[in-house]
N, C-alpha and C positions, 0 to 999 in steps of 0.2 A: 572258557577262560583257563586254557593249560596254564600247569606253575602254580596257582591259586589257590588256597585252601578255601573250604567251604564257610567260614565268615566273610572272607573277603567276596567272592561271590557273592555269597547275600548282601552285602553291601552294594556292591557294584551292578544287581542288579535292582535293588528295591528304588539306587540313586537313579538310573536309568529309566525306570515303568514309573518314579514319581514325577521325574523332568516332563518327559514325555506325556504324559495324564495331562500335567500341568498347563505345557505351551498352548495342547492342540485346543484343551476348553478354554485357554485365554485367548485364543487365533479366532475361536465361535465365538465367543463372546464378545468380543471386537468389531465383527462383523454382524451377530445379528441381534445383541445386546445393546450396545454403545452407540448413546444418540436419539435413544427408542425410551419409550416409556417401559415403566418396570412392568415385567410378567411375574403374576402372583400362578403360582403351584400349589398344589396339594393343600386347597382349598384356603390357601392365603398364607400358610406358615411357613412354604418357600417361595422369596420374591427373588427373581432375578434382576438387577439394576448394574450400570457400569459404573464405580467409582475408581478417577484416578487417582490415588495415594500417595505423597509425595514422602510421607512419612514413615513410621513403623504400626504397627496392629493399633486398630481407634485412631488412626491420623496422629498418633502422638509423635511428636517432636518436629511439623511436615518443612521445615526447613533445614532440616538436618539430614539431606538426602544423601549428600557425602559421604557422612559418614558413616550410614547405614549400607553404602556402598563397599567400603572399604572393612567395616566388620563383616560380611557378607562373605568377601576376599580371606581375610582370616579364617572364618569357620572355615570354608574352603579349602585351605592351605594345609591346615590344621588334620582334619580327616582324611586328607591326601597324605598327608607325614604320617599319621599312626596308624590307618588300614593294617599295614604288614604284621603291627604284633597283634591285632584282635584276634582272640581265641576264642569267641563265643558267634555262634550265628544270631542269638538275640542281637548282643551288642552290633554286629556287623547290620542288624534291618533296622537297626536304630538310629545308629550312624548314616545310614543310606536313605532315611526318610528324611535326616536333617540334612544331608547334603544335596538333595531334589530340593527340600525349601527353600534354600540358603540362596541353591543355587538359579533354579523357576525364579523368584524375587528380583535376583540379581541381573538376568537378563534383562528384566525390565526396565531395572534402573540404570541399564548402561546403551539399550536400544532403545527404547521407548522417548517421545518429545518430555521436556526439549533438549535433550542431548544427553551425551555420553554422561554416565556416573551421575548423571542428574533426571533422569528419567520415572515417572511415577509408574509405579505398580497398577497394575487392574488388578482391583476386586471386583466381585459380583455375583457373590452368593449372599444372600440374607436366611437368617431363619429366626421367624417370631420379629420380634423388636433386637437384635441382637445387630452387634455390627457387622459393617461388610467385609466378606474374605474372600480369596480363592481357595487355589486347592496348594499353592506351594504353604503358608498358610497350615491347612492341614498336614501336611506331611511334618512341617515341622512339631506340631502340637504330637501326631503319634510318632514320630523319632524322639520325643523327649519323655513323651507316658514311655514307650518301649524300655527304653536307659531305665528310668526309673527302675520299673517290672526288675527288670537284670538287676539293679543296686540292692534291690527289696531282695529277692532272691539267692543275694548274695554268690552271685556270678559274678568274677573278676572281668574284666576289661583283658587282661593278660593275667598267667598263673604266675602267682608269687617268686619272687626270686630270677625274672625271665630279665633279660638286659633293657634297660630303656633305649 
């Protein structure tokens, strides 16, 4: 990635290896998950099951798939506009772990039945009694521990003084 500084890389690549993580176990999952009775693991405390989500994390709000679409598009837009000035490679693998979530999500709700922008998420990871997730999902949970980590550590976003 000539041109680029080493946050931006780190972003661009953590957003790339979470995408990618993302699709290909939602692609398995689809195929040998979906439709099949749940497979319990590691002795019952991981069940594999397909749910499709129409809503946001716990099915909350499962009629509001629009708009879950279109905040989706925001973060999106968002991380894409401020890339250039991060100056931290934390902030850059945090940024790019939410931009894999935002983004893996997104996909689904704009390819997945029954159509465009209205499409339900696969989940299908369980652990314990806990709800269903995938892995965009997780990326997004450590893109936002990461941020954090940086805010606690008091790592700027950009150094003081830098232009918006």
């Amino acid at each position: 990635m000539p041109g680029m500084g080493a946050p931006q890389r780190a972003l661009w690549t953590a957003a790339a290896a979470g995408l990618a993580v993302d699709q290909v176990t939602k692609a398995v999952a689809a195929e040998v998950i979906e439709g099949r009775q749940p497979v319990h693991a590691l002795g019952g405390a991981v069940t594999f099951t397909a749910f499709r989500n129409s809503g946001a994390a716990g099915s909350f709000a499962p009629h509001a798939t629009l708009v879950f679409t279109v905040l989706a598009i925001g973060v999106l837009a968002f991380i894409v506009r401020t890339a250039p000035q991060i100056r931290s490679v934390g902030w850059g693998v945090g940024l790019g772990l939410i931009f894999a979530g935002a983004g893996g999500n997104l996909s689904d709700r704009i390819f997945r039945t029954p159509g465009f922008g209205r499409g339900a998420v696969l989940d299908f990871i369980q652990i314990g009694h806990s709800g269903i997730f995938n892995l965009s999902d997780q990326c997004v949970t450590a893109g936002a521990l990461t941020i954090l980590v940086q805010t606690f550590r008091g790592v700027p976003f950009r150094p003081s003084g830098e232009a918006h």
